[in-house]
N, CA and C atoms as an extended XYZ file, in Angstrom:
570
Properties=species:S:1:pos:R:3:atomname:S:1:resname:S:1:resid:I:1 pbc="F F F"
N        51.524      142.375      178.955 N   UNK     1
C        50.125      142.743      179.072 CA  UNK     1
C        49.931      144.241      178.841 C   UNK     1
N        50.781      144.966      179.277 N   UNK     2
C        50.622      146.642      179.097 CA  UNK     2
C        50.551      147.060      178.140 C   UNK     2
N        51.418      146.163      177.063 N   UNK     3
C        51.922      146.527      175.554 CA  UNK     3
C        50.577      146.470      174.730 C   UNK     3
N        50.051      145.163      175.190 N   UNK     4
C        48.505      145.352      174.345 CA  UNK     4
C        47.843      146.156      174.525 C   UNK     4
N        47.630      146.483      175.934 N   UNK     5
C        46.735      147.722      176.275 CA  UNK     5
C        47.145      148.772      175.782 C   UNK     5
N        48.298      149.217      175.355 N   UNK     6
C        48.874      150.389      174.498 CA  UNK     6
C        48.327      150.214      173.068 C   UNK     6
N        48.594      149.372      172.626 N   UNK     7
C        48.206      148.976      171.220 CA  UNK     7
C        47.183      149.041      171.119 C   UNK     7
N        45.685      148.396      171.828 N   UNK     8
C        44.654      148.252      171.621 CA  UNK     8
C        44.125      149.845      171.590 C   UNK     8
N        44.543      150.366      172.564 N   UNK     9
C        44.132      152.376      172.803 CA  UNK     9
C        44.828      152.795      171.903 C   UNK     9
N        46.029      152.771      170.793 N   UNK    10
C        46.508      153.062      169.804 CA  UNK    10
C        45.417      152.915      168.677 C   UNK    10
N        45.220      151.671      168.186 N   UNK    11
C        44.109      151.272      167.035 CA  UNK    11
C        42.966      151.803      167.215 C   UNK    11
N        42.369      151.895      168.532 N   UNK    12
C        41.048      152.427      168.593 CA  UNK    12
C        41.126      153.525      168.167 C   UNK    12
N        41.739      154.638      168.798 N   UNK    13
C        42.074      156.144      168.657 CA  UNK    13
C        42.232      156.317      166.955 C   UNK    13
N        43.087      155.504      166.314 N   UNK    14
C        43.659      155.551      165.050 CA  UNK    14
C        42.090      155.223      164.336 C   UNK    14
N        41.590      154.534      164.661 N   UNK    15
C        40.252      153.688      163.942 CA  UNK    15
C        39.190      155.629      164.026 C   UNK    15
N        39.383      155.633      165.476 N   UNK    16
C        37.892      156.915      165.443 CA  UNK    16
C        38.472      157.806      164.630 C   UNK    16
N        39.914      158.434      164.594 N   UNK    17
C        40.225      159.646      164.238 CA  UNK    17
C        40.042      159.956      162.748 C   UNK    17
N        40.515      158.467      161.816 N   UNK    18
C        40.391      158.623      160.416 CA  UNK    18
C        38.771      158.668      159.701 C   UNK    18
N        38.666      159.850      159.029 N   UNK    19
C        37.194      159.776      158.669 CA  UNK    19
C        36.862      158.684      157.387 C   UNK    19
N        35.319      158.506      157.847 N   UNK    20
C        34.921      157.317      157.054 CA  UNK    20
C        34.243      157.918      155.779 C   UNK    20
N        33.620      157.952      155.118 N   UNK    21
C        32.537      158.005      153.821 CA  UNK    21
C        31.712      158.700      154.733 C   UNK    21
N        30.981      159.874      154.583 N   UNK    22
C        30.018      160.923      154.941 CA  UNK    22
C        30.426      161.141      156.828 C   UNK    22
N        31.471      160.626      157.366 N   UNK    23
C        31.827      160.834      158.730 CA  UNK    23
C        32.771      162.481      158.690 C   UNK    23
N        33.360      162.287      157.663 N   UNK    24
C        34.309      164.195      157.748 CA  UNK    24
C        34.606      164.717      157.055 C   UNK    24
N        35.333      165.353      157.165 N   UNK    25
C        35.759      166.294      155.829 CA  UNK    25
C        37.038      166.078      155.516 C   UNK    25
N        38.007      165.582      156.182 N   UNK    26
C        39.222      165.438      155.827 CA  UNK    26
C        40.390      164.918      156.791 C   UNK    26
N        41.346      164.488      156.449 N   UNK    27
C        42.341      164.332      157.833 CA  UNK    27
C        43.720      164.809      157.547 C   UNK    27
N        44.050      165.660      158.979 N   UNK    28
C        45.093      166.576      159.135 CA  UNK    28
C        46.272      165.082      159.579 C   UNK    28
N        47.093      165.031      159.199 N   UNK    29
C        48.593      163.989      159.381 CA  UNK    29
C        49.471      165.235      159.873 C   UNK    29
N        50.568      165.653      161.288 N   UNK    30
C        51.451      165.972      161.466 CA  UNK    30
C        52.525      165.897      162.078 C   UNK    30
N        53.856      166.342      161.690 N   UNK    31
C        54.798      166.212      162.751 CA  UNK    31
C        55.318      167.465      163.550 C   UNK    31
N        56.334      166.843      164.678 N   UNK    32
C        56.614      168.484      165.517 CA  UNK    32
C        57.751      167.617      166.216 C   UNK    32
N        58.262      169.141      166.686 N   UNK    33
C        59.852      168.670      167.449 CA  UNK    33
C        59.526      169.963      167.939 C   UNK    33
N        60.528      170.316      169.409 N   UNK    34
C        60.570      171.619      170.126 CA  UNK    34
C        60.713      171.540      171.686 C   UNK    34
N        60.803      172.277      172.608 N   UNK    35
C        61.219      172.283      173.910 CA  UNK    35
C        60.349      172.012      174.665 C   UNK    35
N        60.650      171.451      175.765 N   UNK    36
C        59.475      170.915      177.392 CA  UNK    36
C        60.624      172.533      177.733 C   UNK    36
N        59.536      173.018      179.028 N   UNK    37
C        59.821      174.124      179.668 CA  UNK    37
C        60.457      172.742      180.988 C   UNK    37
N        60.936      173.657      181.806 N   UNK    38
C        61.230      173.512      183.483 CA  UNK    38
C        60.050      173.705      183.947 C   UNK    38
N        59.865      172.489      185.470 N   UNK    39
C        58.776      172.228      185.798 CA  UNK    39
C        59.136      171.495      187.242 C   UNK    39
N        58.050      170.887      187.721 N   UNK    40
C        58.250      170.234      188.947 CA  UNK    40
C        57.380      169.099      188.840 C   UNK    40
N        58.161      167.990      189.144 N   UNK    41
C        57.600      166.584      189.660 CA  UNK    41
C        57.630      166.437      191.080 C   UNK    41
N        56.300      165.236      191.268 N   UNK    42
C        56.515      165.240      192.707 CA  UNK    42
C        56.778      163.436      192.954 C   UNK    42
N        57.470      163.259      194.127 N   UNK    43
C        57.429      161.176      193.853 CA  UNK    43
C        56.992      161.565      195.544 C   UNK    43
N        56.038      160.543      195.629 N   UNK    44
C        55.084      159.986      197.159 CA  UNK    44
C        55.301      158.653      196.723 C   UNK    44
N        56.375      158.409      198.292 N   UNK    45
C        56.209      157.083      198.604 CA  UNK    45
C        55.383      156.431      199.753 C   UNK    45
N        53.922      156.480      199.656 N   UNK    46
C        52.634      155.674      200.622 CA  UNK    46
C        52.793      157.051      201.575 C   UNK    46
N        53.040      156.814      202.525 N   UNK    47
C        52.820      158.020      203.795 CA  UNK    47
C        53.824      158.019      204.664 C   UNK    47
N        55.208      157.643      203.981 N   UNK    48
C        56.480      157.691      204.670 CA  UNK    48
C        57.371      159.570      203.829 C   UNK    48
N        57.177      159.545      202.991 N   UNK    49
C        57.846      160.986      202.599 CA  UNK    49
C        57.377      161.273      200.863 C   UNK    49
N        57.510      162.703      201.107 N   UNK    50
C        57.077      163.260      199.480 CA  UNK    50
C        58.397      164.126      199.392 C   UNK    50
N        59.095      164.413      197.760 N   UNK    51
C        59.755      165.251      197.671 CA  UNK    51
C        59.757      165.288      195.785 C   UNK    51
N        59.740      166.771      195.600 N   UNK    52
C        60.050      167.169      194.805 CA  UNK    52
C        61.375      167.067      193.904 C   UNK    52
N        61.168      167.259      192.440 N   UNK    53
C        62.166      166.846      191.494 CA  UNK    53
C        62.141      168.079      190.391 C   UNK    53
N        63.245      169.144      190.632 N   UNK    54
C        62.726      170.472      189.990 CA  UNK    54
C        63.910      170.023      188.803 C   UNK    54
N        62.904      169.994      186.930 N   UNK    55
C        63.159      169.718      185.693 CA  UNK    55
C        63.928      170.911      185.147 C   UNK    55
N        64.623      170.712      184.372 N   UNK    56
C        65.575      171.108      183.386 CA  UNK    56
C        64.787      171.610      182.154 C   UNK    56
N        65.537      172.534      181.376 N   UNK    57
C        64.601      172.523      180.010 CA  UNK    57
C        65.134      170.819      179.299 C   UNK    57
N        63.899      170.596      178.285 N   UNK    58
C        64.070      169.212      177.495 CA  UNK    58
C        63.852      169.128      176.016 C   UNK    58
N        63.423      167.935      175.832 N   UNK    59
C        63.209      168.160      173.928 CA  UNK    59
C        61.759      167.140      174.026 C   UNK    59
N        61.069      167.423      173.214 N   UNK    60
C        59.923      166.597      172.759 CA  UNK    60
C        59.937      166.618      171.183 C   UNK    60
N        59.928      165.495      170.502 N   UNK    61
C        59.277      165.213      169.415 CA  UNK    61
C        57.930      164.495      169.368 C   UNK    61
N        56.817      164.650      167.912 N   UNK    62
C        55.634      163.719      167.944 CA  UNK    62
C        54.835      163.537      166.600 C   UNK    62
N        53.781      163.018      166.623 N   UNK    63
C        53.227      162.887      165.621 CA  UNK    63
C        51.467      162.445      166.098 C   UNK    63
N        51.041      163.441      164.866 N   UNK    64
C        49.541      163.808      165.055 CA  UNK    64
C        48.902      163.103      163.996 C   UNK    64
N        47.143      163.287      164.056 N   UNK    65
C        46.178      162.714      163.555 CA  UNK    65
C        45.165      163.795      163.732 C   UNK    65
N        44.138      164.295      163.155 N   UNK    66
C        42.985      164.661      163.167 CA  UNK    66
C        42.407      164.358      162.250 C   UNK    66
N        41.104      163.709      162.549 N   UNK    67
C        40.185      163.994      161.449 CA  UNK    67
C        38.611      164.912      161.693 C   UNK    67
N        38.292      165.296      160.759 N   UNK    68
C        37.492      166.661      160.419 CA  UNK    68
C        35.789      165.949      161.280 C   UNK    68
N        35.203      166.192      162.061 N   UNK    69
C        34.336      165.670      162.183 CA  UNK    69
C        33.448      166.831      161.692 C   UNK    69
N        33.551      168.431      161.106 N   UNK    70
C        32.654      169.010      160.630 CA  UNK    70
C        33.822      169.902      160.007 C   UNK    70
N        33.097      170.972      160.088 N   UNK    71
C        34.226      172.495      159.592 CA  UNK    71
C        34.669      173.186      160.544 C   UNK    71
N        34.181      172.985      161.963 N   UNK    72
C        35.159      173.283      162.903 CA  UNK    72
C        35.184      172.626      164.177 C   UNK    72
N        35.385      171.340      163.546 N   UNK    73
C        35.768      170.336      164.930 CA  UNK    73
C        36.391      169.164      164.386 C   UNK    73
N        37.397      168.886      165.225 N   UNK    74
C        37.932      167.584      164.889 CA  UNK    74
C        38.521      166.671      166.092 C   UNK    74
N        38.236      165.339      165.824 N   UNK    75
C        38.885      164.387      166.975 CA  UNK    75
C        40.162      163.970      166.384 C   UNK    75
N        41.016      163.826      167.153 N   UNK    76
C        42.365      162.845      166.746 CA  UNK    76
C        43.179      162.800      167.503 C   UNK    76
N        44.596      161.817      167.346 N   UNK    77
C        45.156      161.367      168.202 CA  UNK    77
C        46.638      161.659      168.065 C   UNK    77
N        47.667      161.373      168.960 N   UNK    78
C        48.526      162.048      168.957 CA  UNK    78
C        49.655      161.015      169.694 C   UNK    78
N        50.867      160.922      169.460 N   UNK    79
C        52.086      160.297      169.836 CA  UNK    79
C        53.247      161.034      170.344 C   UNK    79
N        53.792      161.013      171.406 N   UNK    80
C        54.680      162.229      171.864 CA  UNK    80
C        55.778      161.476      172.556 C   UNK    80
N        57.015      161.934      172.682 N   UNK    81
C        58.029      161.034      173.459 CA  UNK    81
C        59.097      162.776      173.612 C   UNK    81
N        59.298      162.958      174.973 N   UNK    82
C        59.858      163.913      175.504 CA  UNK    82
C        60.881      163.395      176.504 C   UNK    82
N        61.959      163.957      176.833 N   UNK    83
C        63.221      163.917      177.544 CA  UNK    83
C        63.286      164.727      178.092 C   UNK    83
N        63.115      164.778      179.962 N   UNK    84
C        62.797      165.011      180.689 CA  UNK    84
C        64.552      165.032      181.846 C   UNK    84
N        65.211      166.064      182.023 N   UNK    85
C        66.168      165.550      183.253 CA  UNK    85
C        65.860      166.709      184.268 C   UNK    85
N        65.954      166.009      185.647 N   UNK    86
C        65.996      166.552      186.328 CA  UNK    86
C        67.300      167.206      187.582 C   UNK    86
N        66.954      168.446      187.973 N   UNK    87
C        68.026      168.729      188.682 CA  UNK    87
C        68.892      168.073      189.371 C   UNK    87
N        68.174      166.974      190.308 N   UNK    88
C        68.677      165.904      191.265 CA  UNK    88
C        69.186      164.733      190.504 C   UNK    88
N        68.539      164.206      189.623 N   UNK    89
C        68.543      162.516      188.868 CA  UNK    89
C        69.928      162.719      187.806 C   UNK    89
N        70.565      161.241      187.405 N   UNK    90
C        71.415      160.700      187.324 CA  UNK    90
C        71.640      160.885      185.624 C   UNK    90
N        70.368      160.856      185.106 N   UNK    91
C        70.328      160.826      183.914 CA  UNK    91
C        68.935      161.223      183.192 C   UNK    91
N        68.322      161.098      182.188 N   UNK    92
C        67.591      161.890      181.414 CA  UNK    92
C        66.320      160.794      182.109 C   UNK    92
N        65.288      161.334      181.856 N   UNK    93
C        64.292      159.842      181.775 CA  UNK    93
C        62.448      160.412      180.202 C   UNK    93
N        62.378      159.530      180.105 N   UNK    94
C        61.897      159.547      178.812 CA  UNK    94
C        60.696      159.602      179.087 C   UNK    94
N        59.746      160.755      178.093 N   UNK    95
C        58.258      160.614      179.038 CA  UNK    95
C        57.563      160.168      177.585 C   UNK    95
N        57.065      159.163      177.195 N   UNK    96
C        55.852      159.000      175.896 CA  UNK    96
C        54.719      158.550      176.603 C   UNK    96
N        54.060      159.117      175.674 N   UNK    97
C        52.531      159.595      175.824 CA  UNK    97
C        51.659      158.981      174.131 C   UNK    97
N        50.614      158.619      174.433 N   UNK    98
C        49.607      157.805      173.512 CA  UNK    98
C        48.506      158.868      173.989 C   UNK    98
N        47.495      159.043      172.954 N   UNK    99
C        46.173      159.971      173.817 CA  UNK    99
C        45.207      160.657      172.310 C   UNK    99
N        44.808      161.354      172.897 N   UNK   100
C        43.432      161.945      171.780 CA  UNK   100
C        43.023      163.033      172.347 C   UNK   100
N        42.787      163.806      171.239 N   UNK   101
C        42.671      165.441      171.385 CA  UNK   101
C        41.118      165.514      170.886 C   UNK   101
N        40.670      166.346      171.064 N   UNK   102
C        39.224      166.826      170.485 CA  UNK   102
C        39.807      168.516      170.290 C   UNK   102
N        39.683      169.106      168.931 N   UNK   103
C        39.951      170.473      168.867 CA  UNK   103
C        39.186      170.975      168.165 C   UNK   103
N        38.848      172.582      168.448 N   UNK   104
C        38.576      173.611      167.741 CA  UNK   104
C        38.831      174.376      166.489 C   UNK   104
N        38.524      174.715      165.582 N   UNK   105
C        38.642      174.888      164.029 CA  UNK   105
C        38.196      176.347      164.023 C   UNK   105
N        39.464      177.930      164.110 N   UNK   106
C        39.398      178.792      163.851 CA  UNK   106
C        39.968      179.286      162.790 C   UNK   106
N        39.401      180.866      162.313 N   UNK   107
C        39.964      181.532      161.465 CA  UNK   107
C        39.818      181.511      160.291 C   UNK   107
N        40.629      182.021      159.548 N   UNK   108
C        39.724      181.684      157.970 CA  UNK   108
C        40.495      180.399      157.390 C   UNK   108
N        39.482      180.454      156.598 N   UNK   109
C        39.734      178.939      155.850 CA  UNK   109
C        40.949      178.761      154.676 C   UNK   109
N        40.807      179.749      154.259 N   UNK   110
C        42.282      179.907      153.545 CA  UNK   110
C        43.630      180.318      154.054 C   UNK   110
N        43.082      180.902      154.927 N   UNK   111
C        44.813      181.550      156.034 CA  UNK   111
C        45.193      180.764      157.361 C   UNK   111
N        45.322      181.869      157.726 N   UNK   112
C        45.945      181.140      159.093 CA  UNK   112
C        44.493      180.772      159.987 C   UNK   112
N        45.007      179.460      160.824 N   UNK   113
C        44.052      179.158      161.358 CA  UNK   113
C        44.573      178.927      163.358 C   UNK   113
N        43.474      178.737      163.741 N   UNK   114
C        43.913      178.527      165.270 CA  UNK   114
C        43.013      177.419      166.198 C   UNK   114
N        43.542      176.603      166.548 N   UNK   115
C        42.454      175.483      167.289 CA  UNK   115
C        43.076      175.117      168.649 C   UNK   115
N        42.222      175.936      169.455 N   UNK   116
C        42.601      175.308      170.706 CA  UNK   116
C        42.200      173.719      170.962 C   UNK   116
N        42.767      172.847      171.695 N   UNK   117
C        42.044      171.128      171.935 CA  UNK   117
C        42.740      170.878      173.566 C   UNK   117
N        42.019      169.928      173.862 N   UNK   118
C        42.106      169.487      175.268 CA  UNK   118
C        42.673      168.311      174.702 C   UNK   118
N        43.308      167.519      175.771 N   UNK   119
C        44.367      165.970      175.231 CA  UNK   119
C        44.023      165.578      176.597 C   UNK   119
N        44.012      164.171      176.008 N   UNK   120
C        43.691      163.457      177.115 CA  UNK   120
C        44.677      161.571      176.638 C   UNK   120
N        45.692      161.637      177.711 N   UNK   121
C        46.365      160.741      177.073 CA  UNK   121
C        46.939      159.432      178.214 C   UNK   121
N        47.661      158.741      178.154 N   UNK   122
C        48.138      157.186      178.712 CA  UNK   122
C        49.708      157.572      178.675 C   UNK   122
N        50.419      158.191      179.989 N   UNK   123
C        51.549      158.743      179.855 CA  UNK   123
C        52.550      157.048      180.546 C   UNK   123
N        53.120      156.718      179.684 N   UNK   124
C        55.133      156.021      180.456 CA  UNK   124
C        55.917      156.767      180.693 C   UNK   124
N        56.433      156.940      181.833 N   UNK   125
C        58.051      157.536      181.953 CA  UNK   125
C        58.817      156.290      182.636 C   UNK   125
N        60.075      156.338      181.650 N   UNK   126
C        60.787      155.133      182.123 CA  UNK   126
C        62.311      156.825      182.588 C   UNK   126
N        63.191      155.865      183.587 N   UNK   127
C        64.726      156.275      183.800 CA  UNK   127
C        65.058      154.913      184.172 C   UNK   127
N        66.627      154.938      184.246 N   UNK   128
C        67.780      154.083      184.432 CA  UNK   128
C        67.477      153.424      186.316 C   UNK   128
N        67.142      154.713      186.721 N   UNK   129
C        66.938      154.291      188.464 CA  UNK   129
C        65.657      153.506      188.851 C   UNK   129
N        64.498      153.657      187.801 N   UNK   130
C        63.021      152.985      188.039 CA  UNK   130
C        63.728      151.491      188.323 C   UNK   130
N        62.701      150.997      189.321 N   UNK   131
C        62.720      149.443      188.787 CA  UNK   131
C        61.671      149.056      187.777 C   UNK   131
N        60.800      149.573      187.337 N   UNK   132
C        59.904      149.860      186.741 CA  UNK   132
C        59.199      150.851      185.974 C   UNK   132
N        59.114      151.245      185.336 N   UNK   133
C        58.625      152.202      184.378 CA  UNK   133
C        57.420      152.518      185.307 C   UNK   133
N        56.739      154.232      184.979 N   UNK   134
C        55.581      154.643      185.632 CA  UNK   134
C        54.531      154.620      184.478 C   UNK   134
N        52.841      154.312      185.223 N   UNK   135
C        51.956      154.659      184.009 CA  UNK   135
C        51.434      155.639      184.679 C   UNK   135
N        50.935      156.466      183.997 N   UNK   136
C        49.834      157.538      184.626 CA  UNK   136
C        48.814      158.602      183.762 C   UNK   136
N        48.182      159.588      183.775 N   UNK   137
C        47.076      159.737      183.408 CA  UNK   137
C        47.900      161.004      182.915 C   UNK   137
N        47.912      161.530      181.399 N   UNK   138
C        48.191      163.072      181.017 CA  UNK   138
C        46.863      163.799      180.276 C   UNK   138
N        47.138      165.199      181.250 N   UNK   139
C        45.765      165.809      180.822 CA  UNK   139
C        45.938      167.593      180.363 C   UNK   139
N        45.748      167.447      179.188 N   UNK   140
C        46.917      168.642      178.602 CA  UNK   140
C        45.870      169.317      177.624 C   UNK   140
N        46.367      170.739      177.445 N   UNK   141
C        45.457      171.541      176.454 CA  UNK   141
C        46.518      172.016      175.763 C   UNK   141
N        46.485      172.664      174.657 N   UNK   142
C        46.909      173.053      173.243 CA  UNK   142
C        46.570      173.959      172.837 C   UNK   142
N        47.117      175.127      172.106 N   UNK   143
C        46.525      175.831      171.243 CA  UNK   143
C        47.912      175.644      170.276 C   UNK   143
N        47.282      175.745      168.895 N   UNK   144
C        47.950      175.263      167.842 CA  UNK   144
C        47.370      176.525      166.701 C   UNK   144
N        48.996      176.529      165.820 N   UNK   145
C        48.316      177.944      164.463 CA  UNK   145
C        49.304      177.164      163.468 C   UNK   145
N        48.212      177.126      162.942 N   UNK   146
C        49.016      176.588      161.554 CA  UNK   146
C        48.682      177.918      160.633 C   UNK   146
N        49.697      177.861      159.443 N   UNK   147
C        49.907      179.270      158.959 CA  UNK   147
C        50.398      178.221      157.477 C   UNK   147
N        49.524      178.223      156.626 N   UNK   148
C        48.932      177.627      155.006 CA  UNK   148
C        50.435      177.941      154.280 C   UNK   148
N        51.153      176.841      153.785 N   UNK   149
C        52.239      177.444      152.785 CA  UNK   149
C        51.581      176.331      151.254 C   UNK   149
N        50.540      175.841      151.745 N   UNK   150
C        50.140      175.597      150.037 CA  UNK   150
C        48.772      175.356      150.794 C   UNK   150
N        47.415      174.796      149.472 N   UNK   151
C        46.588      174.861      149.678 CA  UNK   151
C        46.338      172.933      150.757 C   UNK   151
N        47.596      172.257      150.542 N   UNK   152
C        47.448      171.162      151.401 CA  UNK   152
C        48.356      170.977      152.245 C   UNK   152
N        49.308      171.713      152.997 N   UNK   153
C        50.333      172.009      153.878 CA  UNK   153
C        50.252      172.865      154.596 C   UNK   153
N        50.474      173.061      155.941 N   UNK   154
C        50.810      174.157      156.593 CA  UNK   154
C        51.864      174.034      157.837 C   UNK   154
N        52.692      175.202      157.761 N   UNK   155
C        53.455      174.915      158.906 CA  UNK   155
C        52.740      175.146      160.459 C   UNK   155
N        53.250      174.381      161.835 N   UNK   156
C        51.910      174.220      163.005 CA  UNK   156
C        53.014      174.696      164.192 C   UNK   156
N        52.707      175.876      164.879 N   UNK   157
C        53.145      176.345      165.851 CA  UNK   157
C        52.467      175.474      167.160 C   UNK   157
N        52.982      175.045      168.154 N   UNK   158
C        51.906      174.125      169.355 CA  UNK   158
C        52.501      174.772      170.383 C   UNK   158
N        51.412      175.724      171.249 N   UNK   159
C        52.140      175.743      172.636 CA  UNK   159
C        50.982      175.182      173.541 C   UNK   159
N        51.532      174.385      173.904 N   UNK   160
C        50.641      173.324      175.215 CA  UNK   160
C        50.968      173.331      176.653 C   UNK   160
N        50.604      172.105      177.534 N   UNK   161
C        51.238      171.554      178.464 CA  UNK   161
C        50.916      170.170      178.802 C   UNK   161
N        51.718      169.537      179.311 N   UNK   162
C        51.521      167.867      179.720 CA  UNK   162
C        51.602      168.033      181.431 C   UNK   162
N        50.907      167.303      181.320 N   UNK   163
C        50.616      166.963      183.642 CA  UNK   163
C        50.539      165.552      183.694 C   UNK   163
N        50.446      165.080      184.823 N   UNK   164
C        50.327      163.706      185.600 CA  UNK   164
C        49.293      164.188      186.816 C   UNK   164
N        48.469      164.250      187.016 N   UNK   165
C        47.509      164.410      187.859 CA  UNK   165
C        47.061      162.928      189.022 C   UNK   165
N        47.384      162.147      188.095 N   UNK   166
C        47.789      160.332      188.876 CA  UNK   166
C        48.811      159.340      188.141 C   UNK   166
N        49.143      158.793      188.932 N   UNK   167
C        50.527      158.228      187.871 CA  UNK   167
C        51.343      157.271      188.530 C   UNK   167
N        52.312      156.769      188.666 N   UNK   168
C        53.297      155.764      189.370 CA  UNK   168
C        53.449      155.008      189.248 C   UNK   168
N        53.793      153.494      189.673 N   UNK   169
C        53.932      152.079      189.731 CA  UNK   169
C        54.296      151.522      191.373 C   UNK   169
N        54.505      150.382      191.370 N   UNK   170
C        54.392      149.627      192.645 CA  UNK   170
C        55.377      150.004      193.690 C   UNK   170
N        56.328      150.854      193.580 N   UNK   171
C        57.134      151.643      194.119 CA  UNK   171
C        56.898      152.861      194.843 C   UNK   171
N        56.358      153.810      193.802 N   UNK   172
C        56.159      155.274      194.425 CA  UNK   172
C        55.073      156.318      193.356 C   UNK   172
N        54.338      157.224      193.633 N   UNK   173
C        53.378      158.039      192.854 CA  UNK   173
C        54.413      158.855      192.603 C   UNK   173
N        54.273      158.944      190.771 N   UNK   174
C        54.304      160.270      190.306 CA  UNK   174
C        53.534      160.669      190.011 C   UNK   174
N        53.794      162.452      189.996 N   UNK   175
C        52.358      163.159      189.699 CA  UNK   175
C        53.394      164.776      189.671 C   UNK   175
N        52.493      165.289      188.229 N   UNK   176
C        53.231      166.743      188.019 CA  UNK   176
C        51.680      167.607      187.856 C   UNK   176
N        52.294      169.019      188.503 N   UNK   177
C        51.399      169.893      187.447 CA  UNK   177
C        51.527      170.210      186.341 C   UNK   177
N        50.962      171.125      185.471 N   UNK   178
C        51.193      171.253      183.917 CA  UNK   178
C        52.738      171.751      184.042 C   UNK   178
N        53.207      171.184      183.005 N   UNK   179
C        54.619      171.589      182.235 CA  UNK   179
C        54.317      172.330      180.809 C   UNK   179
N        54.789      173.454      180.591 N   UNK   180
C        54.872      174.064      179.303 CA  UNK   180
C        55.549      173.700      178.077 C   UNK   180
N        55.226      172.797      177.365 N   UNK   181
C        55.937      172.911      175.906 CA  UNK   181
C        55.900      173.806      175.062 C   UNK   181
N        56.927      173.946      173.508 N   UNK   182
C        56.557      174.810      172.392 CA  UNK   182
C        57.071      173.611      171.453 C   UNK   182
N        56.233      173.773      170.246 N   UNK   183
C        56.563      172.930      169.177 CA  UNK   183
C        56.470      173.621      168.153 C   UNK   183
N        57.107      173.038      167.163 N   UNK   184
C        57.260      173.540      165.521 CA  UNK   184
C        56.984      172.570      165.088 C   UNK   184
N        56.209      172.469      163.956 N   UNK   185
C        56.104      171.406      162.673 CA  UNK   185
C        55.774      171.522      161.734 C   UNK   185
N        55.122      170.616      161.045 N   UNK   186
C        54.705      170.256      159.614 CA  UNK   186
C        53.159      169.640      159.373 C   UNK   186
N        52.440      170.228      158.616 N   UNK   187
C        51.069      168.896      158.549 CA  UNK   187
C        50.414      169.352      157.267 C   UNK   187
N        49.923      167.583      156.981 N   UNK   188
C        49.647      167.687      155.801 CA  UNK   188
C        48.083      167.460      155.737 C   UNK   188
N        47.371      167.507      154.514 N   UNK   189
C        45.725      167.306      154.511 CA  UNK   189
C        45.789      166.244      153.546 C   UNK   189
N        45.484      165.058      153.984 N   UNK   190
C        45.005      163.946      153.283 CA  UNK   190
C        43.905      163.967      152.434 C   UNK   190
């Protein structure tokens, strides 16, 4: 049942982001790879004990979507899967994320450009110790510079952060404050 609900918020997102006939101006396609900073998780189990889980640096890879809803705004969506270990835990645990950005369209149009966006996404973290995988709510901002190496390419600097503000499964709440990423990539203009 979850899987559809992933899928169905996948297609939708994918459906709004690509522009239609007089809906945009264009659509940005990209990829990225680069580091999760160190951070802190928290696990609450009901009102018997809370304790902290202080993170390691990690790796995130992903893949983007925007499309142009004018000349300086765009909606789109975004796919992320990050590796997450923590100081205490046994082994790595995997955080992907599904979600949609709304961003800002700076700078000049031929050079470098800069768009801050807010993300708003449907976070899983699975590990080896869950009995269950967690769902929870990621609510993350961005600023992104892409820097033009042709007139339909540019390479995309991303420094963001990802949070859990609500989150868990039938076991125990997770919930983080923002974590710092940096990304490097690639994106192209359709």
């Amino acid at each position: 049942m979850r899987k559809h609900i992933l899928w169905s918020l996948f297609v939708a997102v994918l459906l709004i982001s690509f522009p239609g006939k007089g809906f945009g101006e264009g659509f940005i396609l990209g990829f990225k790879g680069g580091l999760v900073f160190p951070g802190t998780m928290t696990v609450s189990v009901e009102d018997y004990y809370e304790y902290d889980i202080d993170t390691e640096m990690g790796w995130m890879v992903g893949v983007k979507g925007d499309g142009m809803l004018g000349e300086r705004f765009s909606m789109g969506f975004f796919l992320q899967r990050a590796g997450i270990k923590g100081e205490d835990m046994s082994g790595e645990a995997a955080v992907t994320t599904i979600g949609g950005t709304l961003k800002g369209h700076f700078g000049n149009p031929d050079g470098v450009k800069f768009r801050p966006a807010l993300a708003i996404g449907y976070q899983m973290i699975s590990h080896e110790d869950f009995n269950e995988d967690t769902q929870g709510l990621d609510v993350g901002a961005i600023l992104e510079v892409a820097i033009p190496t042709s007139k339909t390419a540019a390479v995309d600097v991303e420094l963001g952060f990802i949070s859990q503000p609500v989150g868990g499964n039938d076991d125990f709440d997770l919930t983080f404050a923002p974590i710092l990423y940096l990304n490097v990539g690639y994106e192209f203009v359709l």
